[in-house]
N, C-alpha and C positions, 0 to 999 in steps of 0.2 A: 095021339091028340084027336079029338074030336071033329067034326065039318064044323059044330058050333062054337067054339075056342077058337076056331083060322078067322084071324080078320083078313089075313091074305094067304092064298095058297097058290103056287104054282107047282105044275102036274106034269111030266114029261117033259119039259122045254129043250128043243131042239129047234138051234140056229145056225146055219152053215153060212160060209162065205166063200163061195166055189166048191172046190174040194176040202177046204178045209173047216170042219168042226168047232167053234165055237163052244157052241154048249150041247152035252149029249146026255139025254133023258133026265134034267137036273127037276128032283123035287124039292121044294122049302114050304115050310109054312112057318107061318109068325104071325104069334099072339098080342093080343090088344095088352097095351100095358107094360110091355115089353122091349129089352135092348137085345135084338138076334144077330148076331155076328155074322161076315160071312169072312173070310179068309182064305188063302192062296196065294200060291206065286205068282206072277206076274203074265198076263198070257194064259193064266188060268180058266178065266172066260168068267170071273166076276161082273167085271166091266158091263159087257156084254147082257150079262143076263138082269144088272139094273135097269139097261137101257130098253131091255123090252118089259118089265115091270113100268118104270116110265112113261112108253108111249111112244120112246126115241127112235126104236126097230121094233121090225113084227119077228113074231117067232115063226119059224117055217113047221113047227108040230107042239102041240101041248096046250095045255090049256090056265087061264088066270081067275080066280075066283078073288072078290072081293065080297065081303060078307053072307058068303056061300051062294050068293047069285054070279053066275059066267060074266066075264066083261071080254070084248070083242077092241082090244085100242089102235084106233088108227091114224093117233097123233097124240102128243104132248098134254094135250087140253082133254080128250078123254081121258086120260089118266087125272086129270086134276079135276075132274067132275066128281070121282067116284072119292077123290080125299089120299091120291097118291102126289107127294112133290119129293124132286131130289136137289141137291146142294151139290154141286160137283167139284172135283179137288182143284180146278181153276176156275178161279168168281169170276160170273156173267154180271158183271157191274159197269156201272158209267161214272166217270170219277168225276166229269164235269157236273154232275145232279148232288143233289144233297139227299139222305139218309133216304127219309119219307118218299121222295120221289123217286127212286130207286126201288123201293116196295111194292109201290104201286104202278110202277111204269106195266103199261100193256094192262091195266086194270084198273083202269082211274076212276072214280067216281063224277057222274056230273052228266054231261050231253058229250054226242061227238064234238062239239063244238065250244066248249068250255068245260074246263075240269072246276071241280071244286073243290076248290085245294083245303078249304077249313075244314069239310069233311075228311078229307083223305087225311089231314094231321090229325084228327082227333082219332082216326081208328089205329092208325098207328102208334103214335102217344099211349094209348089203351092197350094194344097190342105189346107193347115194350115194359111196359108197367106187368100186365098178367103174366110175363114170363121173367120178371125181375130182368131186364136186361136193362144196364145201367149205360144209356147210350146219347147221343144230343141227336134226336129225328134230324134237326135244320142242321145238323154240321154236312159240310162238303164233303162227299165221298174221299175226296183227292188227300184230307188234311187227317183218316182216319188208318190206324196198325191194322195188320192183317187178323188178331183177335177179334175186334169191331168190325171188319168187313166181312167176316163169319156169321156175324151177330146177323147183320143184315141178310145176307143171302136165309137164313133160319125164317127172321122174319117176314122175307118174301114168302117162302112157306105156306108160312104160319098162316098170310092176307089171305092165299087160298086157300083157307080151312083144311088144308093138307091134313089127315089124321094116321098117315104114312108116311116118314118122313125117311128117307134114304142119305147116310149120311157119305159123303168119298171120300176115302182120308182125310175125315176132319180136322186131326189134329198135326197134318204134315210140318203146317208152316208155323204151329204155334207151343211155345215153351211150355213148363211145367204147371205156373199158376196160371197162364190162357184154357190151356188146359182142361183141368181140374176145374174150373169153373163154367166151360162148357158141356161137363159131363152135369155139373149141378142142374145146368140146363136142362140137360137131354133125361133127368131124373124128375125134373116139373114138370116134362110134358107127359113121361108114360104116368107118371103120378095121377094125372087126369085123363088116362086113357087110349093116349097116344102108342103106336107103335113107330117103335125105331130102329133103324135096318145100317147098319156099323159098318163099313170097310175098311179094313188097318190090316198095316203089316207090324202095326208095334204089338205084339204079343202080351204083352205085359199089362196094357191097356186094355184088351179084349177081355184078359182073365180079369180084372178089377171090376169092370163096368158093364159086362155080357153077361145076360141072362140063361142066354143056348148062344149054340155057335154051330155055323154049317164049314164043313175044310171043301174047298172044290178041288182039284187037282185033274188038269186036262183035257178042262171041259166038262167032269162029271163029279158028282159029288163023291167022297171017299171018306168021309166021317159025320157026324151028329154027337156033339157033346156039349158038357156044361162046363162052367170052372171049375167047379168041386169035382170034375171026374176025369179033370185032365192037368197039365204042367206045361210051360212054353214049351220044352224038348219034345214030348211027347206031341204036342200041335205040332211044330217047326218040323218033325219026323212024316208026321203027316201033309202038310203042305210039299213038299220040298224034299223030302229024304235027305237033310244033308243036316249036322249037328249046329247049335248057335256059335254064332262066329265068335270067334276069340283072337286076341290077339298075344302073340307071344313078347316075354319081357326083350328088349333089345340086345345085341352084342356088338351091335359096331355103332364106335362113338359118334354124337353129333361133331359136323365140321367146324374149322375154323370161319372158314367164309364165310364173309355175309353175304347174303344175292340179295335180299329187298330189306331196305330200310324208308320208314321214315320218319322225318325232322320238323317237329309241330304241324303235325297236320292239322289245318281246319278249313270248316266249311259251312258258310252262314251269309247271313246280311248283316253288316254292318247296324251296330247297335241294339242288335237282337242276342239272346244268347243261342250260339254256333249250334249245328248241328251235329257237327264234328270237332271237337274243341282240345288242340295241343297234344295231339294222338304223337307218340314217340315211340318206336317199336323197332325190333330186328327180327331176320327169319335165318339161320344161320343154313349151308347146305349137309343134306341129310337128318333136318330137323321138321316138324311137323310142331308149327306152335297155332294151338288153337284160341279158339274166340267165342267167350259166352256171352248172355247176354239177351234182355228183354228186346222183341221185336218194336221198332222205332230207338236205341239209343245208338244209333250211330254207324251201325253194321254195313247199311246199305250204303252211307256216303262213304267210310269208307272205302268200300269196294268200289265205286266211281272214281273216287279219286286214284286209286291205284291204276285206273285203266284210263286213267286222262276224260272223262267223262263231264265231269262238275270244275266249276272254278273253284280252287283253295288258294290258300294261304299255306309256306313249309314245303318240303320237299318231298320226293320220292326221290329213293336211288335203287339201280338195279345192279347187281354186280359190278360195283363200286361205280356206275355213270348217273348223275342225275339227269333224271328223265322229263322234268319239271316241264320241256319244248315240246314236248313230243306230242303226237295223237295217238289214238289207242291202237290205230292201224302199226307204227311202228314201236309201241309197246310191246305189240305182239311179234312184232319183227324180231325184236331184242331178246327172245326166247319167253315172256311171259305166259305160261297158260292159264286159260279161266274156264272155270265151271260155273253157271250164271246163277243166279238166283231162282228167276223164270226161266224154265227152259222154253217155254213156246215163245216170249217174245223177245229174249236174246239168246238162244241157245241154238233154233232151228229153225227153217223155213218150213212151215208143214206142208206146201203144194209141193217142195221140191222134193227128187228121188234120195235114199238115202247115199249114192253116188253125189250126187250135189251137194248134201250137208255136208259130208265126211271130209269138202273140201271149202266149206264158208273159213273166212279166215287165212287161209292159206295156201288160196287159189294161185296168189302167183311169189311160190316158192314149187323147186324140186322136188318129189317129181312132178308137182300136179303142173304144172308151167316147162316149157318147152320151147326155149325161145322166147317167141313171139304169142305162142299159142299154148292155148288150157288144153290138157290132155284129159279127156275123158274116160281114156282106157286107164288111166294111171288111178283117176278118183273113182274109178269100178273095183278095182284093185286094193286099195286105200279101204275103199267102204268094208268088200269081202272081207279083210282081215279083221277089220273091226267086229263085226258081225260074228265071228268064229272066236275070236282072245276075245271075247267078255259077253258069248253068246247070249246075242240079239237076237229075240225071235219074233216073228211077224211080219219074215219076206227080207229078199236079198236084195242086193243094190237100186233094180228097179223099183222097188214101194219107196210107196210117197213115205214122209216121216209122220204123217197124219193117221197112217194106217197101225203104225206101231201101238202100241199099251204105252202108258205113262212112264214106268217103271222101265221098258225097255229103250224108249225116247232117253230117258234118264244115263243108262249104260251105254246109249250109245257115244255121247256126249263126251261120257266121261273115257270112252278109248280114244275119243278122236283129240280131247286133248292131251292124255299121257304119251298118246302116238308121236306125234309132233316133238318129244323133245325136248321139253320145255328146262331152261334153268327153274324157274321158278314157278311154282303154281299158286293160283289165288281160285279157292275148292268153297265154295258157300254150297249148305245144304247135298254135298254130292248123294245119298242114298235117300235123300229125301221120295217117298213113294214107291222104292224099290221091295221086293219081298227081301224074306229071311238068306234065302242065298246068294238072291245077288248082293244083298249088304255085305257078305262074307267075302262075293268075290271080289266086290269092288274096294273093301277095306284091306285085303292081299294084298293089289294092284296098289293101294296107298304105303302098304309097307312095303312092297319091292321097291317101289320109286323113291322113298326116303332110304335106305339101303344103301341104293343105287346112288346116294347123294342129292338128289330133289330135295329142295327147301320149298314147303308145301304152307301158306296161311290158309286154317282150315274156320270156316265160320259154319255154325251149326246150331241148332235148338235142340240135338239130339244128346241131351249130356253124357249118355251111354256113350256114346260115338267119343263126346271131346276127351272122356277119359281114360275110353280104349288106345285112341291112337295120338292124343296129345304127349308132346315131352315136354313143352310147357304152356300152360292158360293164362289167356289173361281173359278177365274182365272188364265189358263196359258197361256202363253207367251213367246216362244222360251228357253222350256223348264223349265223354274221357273213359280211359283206361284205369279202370279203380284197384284193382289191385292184378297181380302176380303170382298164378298158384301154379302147385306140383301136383300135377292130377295124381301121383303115387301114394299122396300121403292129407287130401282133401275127399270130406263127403261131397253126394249132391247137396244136401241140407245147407253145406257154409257157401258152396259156390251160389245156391241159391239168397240167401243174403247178401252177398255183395250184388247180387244182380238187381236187387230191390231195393236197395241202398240201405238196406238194415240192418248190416252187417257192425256190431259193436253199441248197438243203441239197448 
């Protein structure tokens, strides 16, 4: 490639954090017009190396050419002068603002001292129109799916004339037509000359929608190819050395027990239709029954209500007790585990050590409690083993959890609740952001536990996942349970009609 074809090129980049290596002599360049993948495990030093294309850190060696002229960033805002913005896998949004104001926040039209909000909606408005985004500027952040809050952060972007656009697992938190309609997106803008910079672990995505594609591996780059000259295994080999995960057909039957049921669930205001509306379900032990399903039809309440969270209407029961009194503190007392949705705003403290997460939740149970008093030594202990069964990388007990990568924040979450014990697990999203081997090891860890007898409700936008490790699905549907399928013997294709409610029309 040419200096004249790089609308962005980085040269050498080398970023340490003590002794340790971040990024080591990493070059990429990407073309105007173009979708350039970058991919890797987790700890690879992706992350990393967006954040100093961004502005977010400086590199300690190498150099950043943006239209073959050097740029020197030494902040955020430098990078958005020259036409670099990123979307990061958790939205910097304020849910109390509505669309438009959200867009413009930190760049508002008008005087310091009065915005002018008819200008600010009109570029927006204009804005949302040029890129087909089918959105209400004036809705409330708070009343909008995580496909639309996507929408938005793009469109932040976009206000800064962003002609780089860095995307972080875009499509983590969103199903197959959020999706799919995102890429339409991200296909209007290199259409008009935009480049686009991908980060995914879904493989499959990468080969459909990538132009080129960079593998990092350890900090350094270790491959350059396109889709026509490669296959997920042959990436997944590259990233990660370890084959795509598979899951083997079962031998030991699901159990008789039930551990969680419940008995009309719902969850709404009166007079309105429910958010969660006459949910009926069982999770039987050593069963894994999963949960499809468009982002907003009910997923999230009910997992609220399962953890005592929201007011409903209907029951929970957990190995045969209704729980319907209880708070979530002693839900989890009752053996309940959860894997959150959010991992940073219910999953973990990021200021705290990963000694301190390892024991949120269960600070005063054995061994972390001792008497009277929290044992420290215990949740060092507690942590390390976490850290090593579902190798966590990015520092031992003492790092913060902030320090971690996404993907290892994620694993770690997820030993700390199979550590525990649990009768029952309630698993939203678990590999959500993880690479190709941690999905592998953390979907083991799903079948040792079901095995083992864990009854596990798995919720998920990964359909690959619901119907690797489901023994049965069900679907929701604008808040109810619409039908009952047998992942052994259903496409994605049908499970995605019931999920759109267009299933028999």
């Amino acid at each position: 490639m040419s200096e004249r074809e790089a609308l962005v090129r980085l040269t050498g980049i080398v970023k340490r954090y003590g002794t340790f290596t971040a990024n080591d002599q990493i070059d990429v360049a990407v073309r105007a017009g173009t979708v350039h993948a970058i991919v890797g495990e987790n700890g690879a030093g992706k992350s990393t190396l967006m954040k100093v294309l961004a502005g977010d850190v400086r590199a300690d060696e190498g150099t950043i050419e943006v239209d073959g002229q050097p740029q020197n960033f030494r902040s955020p805002r430098d990078a958005q002068r020259v036409g670099i913005g990123i979307v990061h896998q958790h939205f910097l949004l304020a849910d109390a603002l509505r669309v438009w104001e959200n867009v413009v926040l930190a760049d508002e039209p008008g005087t310091p001292w009065r915005l002018d909000s008819a200008t600010a909606r009109q570029r927006v408005a204009r804005l949302a129109e040029d890129n087909n985004f089918q959105i209400d500027i004036d809705a409330p952040l708070h009343d909008l799916g995580v496909g639309d809050r996507q929408r938005v952060e793009i469109l932040k972007v976009l206000y800064r004339e962003a002609r780089v656009i860095i995307l972080d697992e875009p499509t983590a938190v969103l199903v197959p037509s959020e999706a799919a309609a995102l890429f339409r997106s991200i296909r209007a803008l290199t259409a008009r000359g935009a480049a686009v910079i991908f980060i995914s672990h879904k493989l499959d995505e990468v080969l459909a929608f990538a132009d080129e594609i960079t593998v990092i591996r350890g900090g350094r780059v270790v491959g350059y190819t396109t889709p026509a000259e490669t296959s997920p295994r042959q990436l997944a080999a590259l990233m990660v050395e370890v084959d795509m995960p598979i899951v083997a057909p079962r031998d030991i039957p699901v159990g008789d027990d039930v551990v969680l049921e419940t008995r009309g669930l719902t969850v709404g205001t009166a007079g309105e239709r429910p958010l969660l509306d006459e949910v009926s379900l069982r999770v039987h032990s050593g069963e894994i029954v999963g949960i499809a399903g468009v982002e907003g039809n009910g997923q999230s309440e009910l997992l609220a209500a399962l953890l005592g969270r929201v007011d409903y209407a209907g029951s929970v029961v957990v190995g045969g007790r209704t729980i319907d009194d209880l708070g979530t503190k002693d839900r989890r007392d009752l053996g309940m585990g959860y894997i959150p949705e959010d991992r940073h705003r219910d999953g973990l403290v990021l200021d705290f050590s990963l000694a301190e997460n390892a024991a949120l939740g269960y600070q005063q149970r054995a061994p972390l409690r001792r008497g009277w008093w929290f044992s420290r030594a215990s949740a060092t202990r507690v942590a390390r083993d976490i850290i090593t069964r579902f190798d966590v990388r990015g520092g031992g007990p003492t790092a913060t959890a902030a320090s971690l990568s996404g993907g290892n924040q994620q694993k770690f979450i997820i030993g700390r609740e199979l550590g525990s014990h649990p009768t029952v697990l309630v698993a939203a999203h678990p590999t959500r952001g993880v690479d190709i081997g941690a999905q592998s090891a953390v979907w083991a860890e799903l079948v040792s536990a079901r095995d083992a007898g864990l009854g596990t409700l798995l919720v998920s936008a990964d359909l690959d996942e619901l119907l690797a490790l489901s023994d049965r699905l069900l679907v929701m549907y604008g808040g109810r349970v619409v039908a009952e399928l047998d992942p052994r013997h259903v496409t994605a294709t049908q499970i995605g009609e019931h999920m759109t409610g267009t299933h028999g029309r």
